[in-house]
N, C-alpha and C positions, 0 to 999 in steps of 0.2 A: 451316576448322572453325567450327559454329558455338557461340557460347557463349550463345544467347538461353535453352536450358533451365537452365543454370546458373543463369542473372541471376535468370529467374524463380524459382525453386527455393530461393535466398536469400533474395530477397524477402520470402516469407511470414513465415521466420525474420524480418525486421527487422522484420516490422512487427508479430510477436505480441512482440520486446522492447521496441517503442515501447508499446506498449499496456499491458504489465507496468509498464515506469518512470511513464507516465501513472497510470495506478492508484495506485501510491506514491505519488506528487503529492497525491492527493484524500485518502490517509489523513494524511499529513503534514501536509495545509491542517485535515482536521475536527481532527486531535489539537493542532495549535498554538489552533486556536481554542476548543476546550474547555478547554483548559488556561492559557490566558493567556503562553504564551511561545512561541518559534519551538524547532521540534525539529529536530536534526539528521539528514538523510536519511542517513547511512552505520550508525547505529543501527536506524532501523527493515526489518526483511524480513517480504513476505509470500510465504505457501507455503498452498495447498490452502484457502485461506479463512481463513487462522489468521495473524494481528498478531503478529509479534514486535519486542520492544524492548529494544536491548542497553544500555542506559542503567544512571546510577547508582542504587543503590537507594531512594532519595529520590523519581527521575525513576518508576519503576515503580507504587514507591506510590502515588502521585499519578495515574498512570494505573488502578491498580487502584482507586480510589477512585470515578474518574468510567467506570469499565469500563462499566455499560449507557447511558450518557447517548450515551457513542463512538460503542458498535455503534446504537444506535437513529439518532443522528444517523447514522450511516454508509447502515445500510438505507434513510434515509428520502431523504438526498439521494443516491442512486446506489443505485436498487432492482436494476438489471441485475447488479448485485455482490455476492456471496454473502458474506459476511464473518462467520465461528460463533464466531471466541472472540479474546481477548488475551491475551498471555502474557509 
């Protein structure tokens, strides 16, 4: 039996979750660097263009403070990436 359409078949999967965790990566690099501290990745999810950050209320504020500095830094380095809001 062969299992080549399987393998392939997976694949794609693996490689649109490499490409999701990557993505994370580049929001996690602009937000620690606007922010002046490093953030933890189990906090931040993205879905459908939209930032979330499960952080303490302190950590939010802070981000809602520099919220378009984010998104403009976001769009400017990673135009391929849609990114409409923080929350």
């Amino acid at each position: 039996m062969d299992y080549n359409p399987i393998s392939n078949f997976l694949d794609k999967f693996r490689k649109l979750i490499f490409q999701k965790d990557a993505l994370k990566e580049q929001v996690i690099l602009v937000l620690s660097q606007v922010l002046g501290h490093s953030i933890d990745p189990t906090i931040v999810f993205l879905k459908e263009g939209i930032i979330s950050v499960k952080g303490s209320p302190l950590l939010r504020s802070e981000i809602m403070i520099h919220k378009k500095q984010i998104l403009d830094r976001l769009k400017n380095d990673y135009p391929n990436n849609i990114f409409r809001d923080i929350n």
